[in-house]
C-alpha positions as CSV (number, residue, x, y, z in Angstrom):
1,X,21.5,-16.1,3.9
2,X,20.6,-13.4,1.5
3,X,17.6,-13.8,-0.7
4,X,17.6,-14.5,-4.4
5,X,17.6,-11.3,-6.4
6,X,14.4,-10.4,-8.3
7,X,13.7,-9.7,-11.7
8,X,11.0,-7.5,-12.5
9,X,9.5,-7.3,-16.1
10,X,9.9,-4.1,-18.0
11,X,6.0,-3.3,-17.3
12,X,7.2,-2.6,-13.8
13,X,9.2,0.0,-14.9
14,X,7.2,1.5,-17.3
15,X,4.0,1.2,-14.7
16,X,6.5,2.9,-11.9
17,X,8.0,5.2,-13.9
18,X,4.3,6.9,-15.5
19,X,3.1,6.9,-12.0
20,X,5.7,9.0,-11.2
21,X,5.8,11.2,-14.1
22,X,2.4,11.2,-13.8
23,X,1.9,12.0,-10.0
24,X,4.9,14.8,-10.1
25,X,2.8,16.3,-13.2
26,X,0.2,15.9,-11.0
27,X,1.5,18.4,-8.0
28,X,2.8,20.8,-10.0
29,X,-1.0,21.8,-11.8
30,X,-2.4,21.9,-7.6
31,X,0.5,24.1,-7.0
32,X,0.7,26.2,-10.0
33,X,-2.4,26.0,-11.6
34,X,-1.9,28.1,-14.7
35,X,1.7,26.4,-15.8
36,X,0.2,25.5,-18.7
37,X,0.0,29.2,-20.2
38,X,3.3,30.0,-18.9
39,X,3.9,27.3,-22.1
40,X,1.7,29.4,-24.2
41,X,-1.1,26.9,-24.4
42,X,-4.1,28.5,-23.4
43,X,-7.0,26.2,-24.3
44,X,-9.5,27.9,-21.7
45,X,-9.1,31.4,-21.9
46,X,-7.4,31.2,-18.0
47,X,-11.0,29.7,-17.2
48,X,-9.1,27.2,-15.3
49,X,-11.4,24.3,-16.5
50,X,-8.5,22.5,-18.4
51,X,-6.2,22.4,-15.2
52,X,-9.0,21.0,-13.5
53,X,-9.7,18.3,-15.8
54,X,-6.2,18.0,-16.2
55,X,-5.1,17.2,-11.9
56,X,-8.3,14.8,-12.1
57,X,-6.9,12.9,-15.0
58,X,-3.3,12.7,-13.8
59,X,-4.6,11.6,-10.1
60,X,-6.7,8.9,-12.1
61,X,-3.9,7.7,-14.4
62,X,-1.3,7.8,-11.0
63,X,-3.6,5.9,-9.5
64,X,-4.0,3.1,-11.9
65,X,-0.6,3.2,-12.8
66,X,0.4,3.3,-8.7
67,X,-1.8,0.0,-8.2
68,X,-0.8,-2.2,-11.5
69,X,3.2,-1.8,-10.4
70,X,1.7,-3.0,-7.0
71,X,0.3,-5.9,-7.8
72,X,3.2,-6.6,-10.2
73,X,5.9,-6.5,-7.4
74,X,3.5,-8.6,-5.8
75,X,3.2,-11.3,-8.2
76,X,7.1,-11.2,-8.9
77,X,7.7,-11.8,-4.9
78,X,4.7,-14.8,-5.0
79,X,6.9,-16.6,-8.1
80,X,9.7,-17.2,-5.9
């Protein structure tokens, strides 16, 4: 027997879809950390301070965003 479809809210997607914005954003400032003055925005001077601040807010906001579609799917497979 297969089992019934489910419907996820739109928060799901929006909650799956910024963590993975969000975490790819995330990899490319570890890997190249100076991407942002390749765009011509250079708000440190290359101090490298803003890239910093910048992978420990987008690991932050992954996070949160990771763990809220999480308990989402979990709460959509409970309502069954």
């Amino acid at each position: 027997m297969k089992p019934p479809h489910r419907r996820f809210r739109t928060r799901f997607w929006v909650e799956v879809v910024t963590a993975s914005f969000s975490g790819a954003l995330f990899l490319l400032t570890l890997v190249w950390k100076d991407w942002l003055e390749a765009f011509g925005i250079e708000p440190d001077n290359h101090d490298g301070t803003v890239e910093w601040l910048l992978v420990a807010g987008l690991l932050v906001l992954t996070a949160v965003c990771a763990v809220s579609a999480r308990v989402e799917w979990r709460r959509t497979a409970s309502a069954r």
